[in-house]
C-alpha positions, 0 to 999 in steps of 0.5 A: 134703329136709326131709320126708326129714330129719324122717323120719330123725329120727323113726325114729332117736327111735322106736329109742331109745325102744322099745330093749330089753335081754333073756336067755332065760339067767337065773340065779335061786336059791332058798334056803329052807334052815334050819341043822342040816338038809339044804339045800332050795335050787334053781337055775334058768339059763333065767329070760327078762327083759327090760328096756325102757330108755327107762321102765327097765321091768322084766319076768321070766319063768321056769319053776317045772320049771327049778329043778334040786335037788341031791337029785332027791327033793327036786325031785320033792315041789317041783313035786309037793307045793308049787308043783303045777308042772303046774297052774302052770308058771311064775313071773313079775315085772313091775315097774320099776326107778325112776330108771333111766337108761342114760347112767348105766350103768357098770362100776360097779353102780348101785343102783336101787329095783326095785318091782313085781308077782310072780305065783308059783301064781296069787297075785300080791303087790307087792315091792320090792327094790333092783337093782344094775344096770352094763354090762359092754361092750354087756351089761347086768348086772342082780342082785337078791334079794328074801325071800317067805313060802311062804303068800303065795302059797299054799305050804302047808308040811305040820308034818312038815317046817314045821321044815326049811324056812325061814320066809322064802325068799331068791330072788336073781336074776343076769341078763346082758341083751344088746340085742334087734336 
């Protein structure tokens, strides 16, 4: 009985510990937009993330043809020109949210410092960023916004528009993450 009564305990600790919150529906923007001239900005709804709750691991997948521009031209000459979609087709995070602790979760956001690795077109550069984290009923809300420059990660920005984009782009991300079963 004993065997039995250790076994169950150890089974009930394992699937508290690997529990894992997760969407394929991500919402992640981009703005790179500078005032008097047309908005460059793109949305993207099928960024993947996952979030391990026992280590507030923190990982983010998304891919670079899934951000939809208003002006079809300009989502051409992004995947085109800048970011070469077909030769590096996605982007990706993987970091942590540090102090993360579930029980503390509530409808109220919480704010966490998110620290990690961002691979965007080969080039991988540390970021940091606060995330502010709540749980809306068994879901798990998760917003972020973070700032790049194009040449961190080898966007060349060709003079006759250098002055339309933005020196810095504002990528924020919205991810509602339910529990992987």
């Amino acid at each position: 009985m004993k065997k039995i009564l250790y076994m169950c305990m150890f089974l009930a600790v394992g699937t508290v510990a690997a529990q894992k919150y997760y969407t394929k529906t991500g919402e992640t923007n981009f703005k790179a937009s500078v005032e008097a001239f047309e908005p460059v900005e793109a949305k993207s709804n099928s960024t993947t993330a996952v979030l391990k709750v026992d280590s507030g691991e923190f990982a983010a997948l998304l891919f670079i043809k899934s951000f939809h521009f208003k002006v079809a031209l300009m989502e051409e000459h992004f995947n085109e020109n800048y970011m070469d979609s077909d030769k590096f087709p996605k982007a990706t995070f993987k970091g942590k949210l540090e102090g993360f602790n579930m029980a503390d979760l509530s409808s109220t956001a919480k704010e966490y410092k998110l620290v990690g690795t961002l691979t965007v077109r080969g080039e991988t550069k540390q970021v940091s960023s606060t995330a502010n984290v709540s749980k809306n009923g068994d879901k798990v809300m998760v917003t972020s916004a973070l700032s790049v420059k194009p040449q961190e990660f080898g966007i060349d920005i060709p003079s006759i528009v250098r002055e339309k984009i933005a020196k810095e782009i504002n990528i924020s991300m919205n991810y509602e993450l339910i529990e992987k079963k």
